[in-house]
C-alpha positions as CSV (number, residue, x, y, z in Angstrom):
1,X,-19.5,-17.7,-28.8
2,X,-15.8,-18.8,-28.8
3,X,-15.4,-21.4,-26.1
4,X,-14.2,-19.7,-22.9
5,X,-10.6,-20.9,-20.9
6,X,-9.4,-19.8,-17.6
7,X,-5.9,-18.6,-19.3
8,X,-8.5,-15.9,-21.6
9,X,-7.1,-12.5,-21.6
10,X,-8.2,-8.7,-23.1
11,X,-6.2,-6.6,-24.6
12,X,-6.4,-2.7,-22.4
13,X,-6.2,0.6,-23.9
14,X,-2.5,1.0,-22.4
15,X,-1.7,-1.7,-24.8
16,X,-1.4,-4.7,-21.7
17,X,-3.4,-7.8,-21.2
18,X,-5.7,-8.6,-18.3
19,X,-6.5,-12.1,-17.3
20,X,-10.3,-12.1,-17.4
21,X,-11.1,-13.9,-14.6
22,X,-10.3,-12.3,-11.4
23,X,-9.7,-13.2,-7.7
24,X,-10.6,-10.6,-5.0
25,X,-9.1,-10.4,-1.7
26,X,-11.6,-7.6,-0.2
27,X,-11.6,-8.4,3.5
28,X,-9.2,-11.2,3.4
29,X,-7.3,-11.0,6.9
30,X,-3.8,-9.5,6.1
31,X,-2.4,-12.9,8.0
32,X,-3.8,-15.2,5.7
33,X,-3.8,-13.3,2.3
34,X,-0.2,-14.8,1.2
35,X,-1.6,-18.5,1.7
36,X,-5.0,-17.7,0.3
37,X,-3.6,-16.1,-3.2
38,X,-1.0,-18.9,-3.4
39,X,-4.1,-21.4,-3.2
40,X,-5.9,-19.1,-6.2
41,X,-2.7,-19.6,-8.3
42,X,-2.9,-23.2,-7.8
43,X,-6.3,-23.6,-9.3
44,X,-5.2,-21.1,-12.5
45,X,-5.9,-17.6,-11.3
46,X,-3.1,-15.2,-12.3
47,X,-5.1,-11.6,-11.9
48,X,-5.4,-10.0,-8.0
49,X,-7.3,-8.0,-7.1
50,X,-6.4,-5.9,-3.5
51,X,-6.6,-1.8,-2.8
52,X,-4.5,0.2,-0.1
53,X,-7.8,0.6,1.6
54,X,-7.7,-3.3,2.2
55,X,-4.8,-3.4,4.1
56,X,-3.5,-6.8,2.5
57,X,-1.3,-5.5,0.0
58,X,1.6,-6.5,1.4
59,X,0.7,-10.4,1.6
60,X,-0.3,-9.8,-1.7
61,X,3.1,-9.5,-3.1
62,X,4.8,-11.7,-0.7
63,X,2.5,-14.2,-2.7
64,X,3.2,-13.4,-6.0
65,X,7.3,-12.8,-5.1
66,X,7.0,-16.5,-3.6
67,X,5.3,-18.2,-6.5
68,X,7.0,-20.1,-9.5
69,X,5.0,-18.5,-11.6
70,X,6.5,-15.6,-13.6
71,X,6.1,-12.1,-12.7
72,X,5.2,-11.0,-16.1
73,X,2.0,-13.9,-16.1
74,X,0.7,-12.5,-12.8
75,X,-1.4,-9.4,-12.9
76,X,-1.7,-7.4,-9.9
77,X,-4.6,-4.6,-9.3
78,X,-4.5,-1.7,-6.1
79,X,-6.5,0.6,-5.5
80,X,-5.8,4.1,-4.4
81,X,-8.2,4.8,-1.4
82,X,-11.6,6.5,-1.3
83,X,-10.0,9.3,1.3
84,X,-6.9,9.7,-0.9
85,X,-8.9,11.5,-4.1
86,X,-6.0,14.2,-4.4
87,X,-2.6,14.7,-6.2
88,X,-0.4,14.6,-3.2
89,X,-2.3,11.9,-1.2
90,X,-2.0,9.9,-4.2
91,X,1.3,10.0,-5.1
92,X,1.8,9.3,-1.4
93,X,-0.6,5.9,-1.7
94,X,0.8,4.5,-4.7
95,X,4.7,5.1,-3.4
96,X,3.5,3.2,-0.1
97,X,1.6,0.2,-2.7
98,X,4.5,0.0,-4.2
99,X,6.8,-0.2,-1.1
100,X,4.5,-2.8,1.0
101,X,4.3,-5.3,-2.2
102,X,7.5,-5.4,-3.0
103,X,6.8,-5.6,-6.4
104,X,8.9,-3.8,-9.1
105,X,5.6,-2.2,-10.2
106,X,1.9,-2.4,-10.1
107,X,0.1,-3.7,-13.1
108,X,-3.1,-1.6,-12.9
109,X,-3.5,1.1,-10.1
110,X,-7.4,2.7,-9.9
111,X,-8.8,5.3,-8.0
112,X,-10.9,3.4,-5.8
113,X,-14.1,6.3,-5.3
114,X,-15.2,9.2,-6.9
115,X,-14.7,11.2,-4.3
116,X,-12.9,14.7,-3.5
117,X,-14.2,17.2,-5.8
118,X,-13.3,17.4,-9.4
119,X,-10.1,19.5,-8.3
120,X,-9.1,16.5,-6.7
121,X,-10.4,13.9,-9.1
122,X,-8.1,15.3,-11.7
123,X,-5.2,15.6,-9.5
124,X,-5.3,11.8,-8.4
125,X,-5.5,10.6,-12.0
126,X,-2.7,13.3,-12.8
127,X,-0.9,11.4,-10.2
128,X,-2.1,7.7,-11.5
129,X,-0.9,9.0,-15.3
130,X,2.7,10.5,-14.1
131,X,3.0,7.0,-12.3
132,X,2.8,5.4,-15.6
133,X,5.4,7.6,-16.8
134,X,7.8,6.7,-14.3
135,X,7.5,2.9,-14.5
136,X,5.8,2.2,-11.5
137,X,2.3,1.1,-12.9
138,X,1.4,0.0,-15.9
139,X,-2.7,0.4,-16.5
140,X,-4.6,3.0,-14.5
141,X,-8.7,2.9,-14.3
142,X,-11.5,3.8,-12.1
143,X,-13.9,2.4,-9.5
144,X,-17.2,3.2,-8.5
145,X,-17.5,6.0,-11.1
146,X,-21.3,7.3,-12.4
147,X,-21.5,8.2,-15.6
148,X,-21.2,11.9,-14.5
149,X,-17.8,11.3,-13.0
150,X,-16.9,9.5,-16.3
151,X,-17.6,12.3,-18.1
152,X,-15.8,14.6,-16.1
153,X,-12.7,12.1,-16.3
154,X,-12.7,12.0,-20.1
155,X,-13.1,16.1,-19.7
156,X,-9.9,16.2,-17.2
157,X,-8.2,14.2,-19.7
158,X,-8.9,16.2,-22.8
159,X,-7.7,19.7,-20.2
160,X,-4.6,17.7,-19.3
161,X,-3.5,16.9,-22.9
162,X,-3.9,20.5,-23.5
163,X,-2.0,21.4,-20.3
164,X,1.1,18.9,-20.3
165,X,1.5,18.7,-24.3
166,X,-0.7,16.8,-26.6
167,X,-2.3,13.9,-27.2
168,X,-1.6,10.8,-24.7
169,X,-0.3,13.5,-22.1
170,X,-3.7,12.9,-20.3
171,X,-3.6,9.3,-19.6
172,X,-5.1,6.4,-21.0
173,X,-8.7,5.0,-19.3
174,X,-8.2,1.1,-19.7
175,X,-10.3,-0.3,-16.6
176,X,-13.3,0.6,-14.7
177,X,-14.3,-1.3,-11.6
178,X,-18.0,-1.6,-10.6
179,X,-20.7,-4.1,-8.6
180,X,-21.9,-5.8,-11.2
181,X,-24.4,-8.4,-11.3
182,X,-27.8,-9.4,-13.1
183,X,-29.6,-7.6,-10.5
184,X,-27.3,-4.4,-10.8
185,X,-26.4,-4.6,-14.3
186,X,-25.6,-1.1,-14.8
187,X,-26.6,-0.8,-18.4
188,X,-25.3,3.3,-18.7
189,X,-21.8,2.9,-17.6
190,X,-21.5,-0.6,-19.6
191,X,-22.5,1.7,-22.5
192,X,-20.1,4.2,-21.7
193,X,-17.2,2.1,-21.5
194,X,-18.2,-0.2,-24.2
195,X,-18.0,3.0,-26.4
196,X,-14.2,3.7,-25.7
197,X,-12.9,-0.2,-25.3
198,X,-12.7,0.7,-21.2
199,X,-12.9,-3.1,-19.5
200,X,-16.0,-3.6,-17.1
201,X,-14.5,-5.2,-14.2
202,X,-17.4,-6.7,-12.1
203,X,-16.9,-7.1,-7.9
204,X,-19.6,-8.8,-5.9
205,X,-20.5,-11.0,-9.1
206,X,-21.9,-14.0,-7.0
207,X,-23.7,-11.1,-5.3
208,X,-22.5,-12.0,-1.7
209,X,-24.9,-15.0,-2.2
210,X,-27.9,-12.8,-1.6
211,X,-30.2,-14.0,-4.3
212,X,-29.2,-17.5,-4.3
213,X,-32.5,-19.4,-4.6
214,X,-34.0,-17.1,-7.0
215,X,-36.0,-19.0,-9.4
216,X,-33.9,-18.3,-12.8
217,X,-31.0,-18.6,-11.3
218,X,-31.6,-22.3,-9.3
219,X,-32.8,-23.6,-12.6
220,X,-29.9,-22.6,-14.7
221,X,-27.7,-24.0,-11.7
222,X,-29.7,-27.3,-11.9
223,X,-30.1,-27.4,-15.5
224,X,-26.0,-27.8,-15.6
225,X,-25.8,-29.5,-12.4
226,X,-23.3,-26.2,-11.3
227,X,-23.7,-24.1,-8.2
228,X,-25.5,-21.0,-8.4
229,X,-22.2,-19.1,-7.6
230,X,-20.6,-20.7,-10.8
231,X,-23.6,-19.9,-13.0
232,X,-23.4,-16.1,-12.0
233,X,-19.2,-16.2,-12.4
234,X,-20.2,-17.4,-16.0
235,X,-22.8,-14.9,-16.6
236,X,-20.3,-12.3,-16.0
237,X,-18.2,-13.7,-18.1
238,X,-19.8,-14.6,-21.1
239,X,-20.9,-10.8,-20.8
240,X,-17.2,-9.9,-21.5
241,X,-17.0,-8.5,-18.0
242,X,-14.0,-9.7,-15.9
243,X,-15.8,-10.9,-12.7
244,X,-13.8,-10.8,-9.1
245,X,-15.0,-13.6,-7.2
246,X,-13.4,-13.9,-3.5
247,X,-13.6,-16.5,-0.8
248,X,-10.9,-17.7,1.4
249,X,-12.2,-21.4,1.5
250,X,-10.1,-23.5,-0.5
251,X,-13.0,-25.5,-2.0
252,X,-14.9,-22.1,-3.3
253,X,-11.8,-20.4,-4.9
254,X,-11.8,-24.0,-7.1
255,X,-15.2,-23.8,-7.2
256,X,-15.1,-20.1,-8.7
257,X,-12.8,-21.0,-11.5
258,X,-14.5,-24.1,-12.5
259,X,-16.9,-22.6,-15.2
260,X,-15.3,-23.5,-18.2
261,X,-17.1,-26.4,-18.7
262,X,-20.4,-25.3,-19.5
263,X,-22.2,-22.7,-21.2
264,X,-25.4,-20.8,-20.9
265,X,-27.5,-19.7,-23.9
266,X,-28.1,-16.0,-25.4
267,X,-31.0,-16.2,-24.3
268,X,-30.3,-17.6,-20.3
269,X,-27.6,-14.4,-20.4
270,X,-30.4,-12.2,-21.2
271,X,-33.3,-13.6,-18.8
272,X,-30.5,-13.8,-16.3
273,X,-30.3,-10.3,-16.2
274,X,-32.8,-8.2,-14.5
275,X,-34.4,-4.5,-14.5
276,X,-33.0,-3.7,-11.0
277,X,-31.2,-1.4,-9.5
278,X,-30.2,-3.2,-6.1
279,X,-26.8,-3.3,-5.1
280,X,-25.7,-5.4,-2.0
281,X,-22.4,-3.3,-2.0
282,X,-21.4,0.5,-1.3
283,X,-22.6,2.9,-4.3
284,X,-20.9,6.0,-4.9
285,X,-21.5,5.9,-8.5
286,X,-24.9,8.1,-7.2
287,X,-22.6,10.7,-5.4
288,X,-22.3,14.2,-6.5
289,X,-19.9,15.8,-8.3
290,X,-18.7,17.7,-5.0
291,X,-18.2,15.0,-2.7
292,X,-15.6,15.5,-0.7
293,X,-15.8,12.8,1.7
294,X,-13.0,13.8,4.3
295,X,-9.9,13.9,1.8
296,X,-6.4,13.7,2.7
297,X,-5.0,16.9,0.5
């Protein structure tokens, strides 16, 4: 395969780039967050990955306002939250992202849960596509979608071209953000996506460290005298997934982005991968179509 670099990027539906390596900042205290992306940016990270739901936003883009590094090579992901599936609560959230980050706008906005109904559903991505049209994001996707929920997006989609004017007038699907890992490898939605050019985004890709110690995966780490952390970052990779590793230890967020030099086999990435279904995460990808889940209308 061609040899891997930290600066790697792919090219989105809406026409952007995103950096393919990501750093998450899920549960990072909202104190620290500014400090903790500066460190990421010193060892070559360039793509964050917060959510309004995290409540960390704000140090997100004091960081990136604060660095050297350009705007336009930083990439900035939000999420709106899982109680906010609806037209006006979105528009609401992604105002508010856009306010607390200071940032002239958002490079890829998601809704963060299938959740509200499909009324809802298709009011929050009309909100996420009317964003785009105003400036304020650039990219909009989906997280935690099954592939039920994706169908029913593509189907919103094809009822809002219809509705607002034609072709493109339904919003472009560029991301979708899942756990993703050997032992949750989520082969249906991977299929979906890879069908339509829609980038996997994989969170929890070191697995929260759960199945460190597994047999496969200590060899592999031993075999290229790496940690088992950096083996599953570069499993995820070399799947064409764009993994979000997250620590706020300044030794681990090097540690995450030092999987260039190596490279496992086509046949490692394969055995690697298992037949489970065993997320360490939340899973609403298994929710039902009318899952409301407390919205904010």
């Amino acid at each position: 395969m061609p040899k891997l670099s930290i600066n790697d990027k792919i090219k989105l539906n809406s026409g952007y780039e995103i950096p393919q390596l990501g750093f998450g900042v899920y549960q990072t205290p909202a104190d620290q967050v500014d400090t903790i992306v500066q460190e990421a940016f010193k060892v070559g990270y360039r793509h964050v990955d917060s959510a309004s739901a995290y409540r960390n936003e704000a140090g997100c883009g004091a960081a990136i306002l604060r660095s050297t590094i350009s705007r336009s090579d930083i990439f900035f992901t939000s999420k709106v939250g899982p109680k906010h599936i609806s037209y006006n609560a979105a528009k609401r959230i992604i105002s508010e992202s856009i306010a607390k980050t200071g940032l002239e706008y958002i490079d890829l906005m998601l809704l963060h849960a299938p959740y509200g109904g499909s009324v809802h559903r298709k009011g929050a991505w009309l909100a996420l596509v009317e964003a785009v049209e105003e400036g304020k994001i650039r990219s909009i996707g989906v997280s935690n979608y099954g592939v039920h929920h994706l169908d029913e997006l593509e189907q919103h989609i094809k009822e809002l071209e219809q509705e607002r004017g034609g072709p493109g007038m339904g919003g472009l699907l560029s991301v979708g953000q899942w756990e993703v890992h050997p032992w949750c490898p989520r082969k249906d939605i991977v299929e979906w996506c890879r069908k339509r050019n829609v980038v996997v985004e994989a969170y929890a890709p070191i697995v929260r460290g759960q199945k460190f110690g597994e047999p496969g995966l200590k060899n592999l780490a031993e075999k290229y005298g790496k940690t088992e952390a950096q083996v599953l970052v570069r499993w995820s990779l070399q799947k064409g997934y764009v993994p979000l590793p997250k620590s706020v230890r300044a030794e681990r967020i090097m540690e995450n982005a030092n999987v260039y030099d190596f490279e496992l086999s086509e046949e490692e990435v394969k055995e690697l991968e298992t037949a489970e279904y065993s997320p360490v995460c939340w899973d609403p990808t298994t929710s039902e179509l009318d899952n409301y889940s407390g919205q904010e209308v």
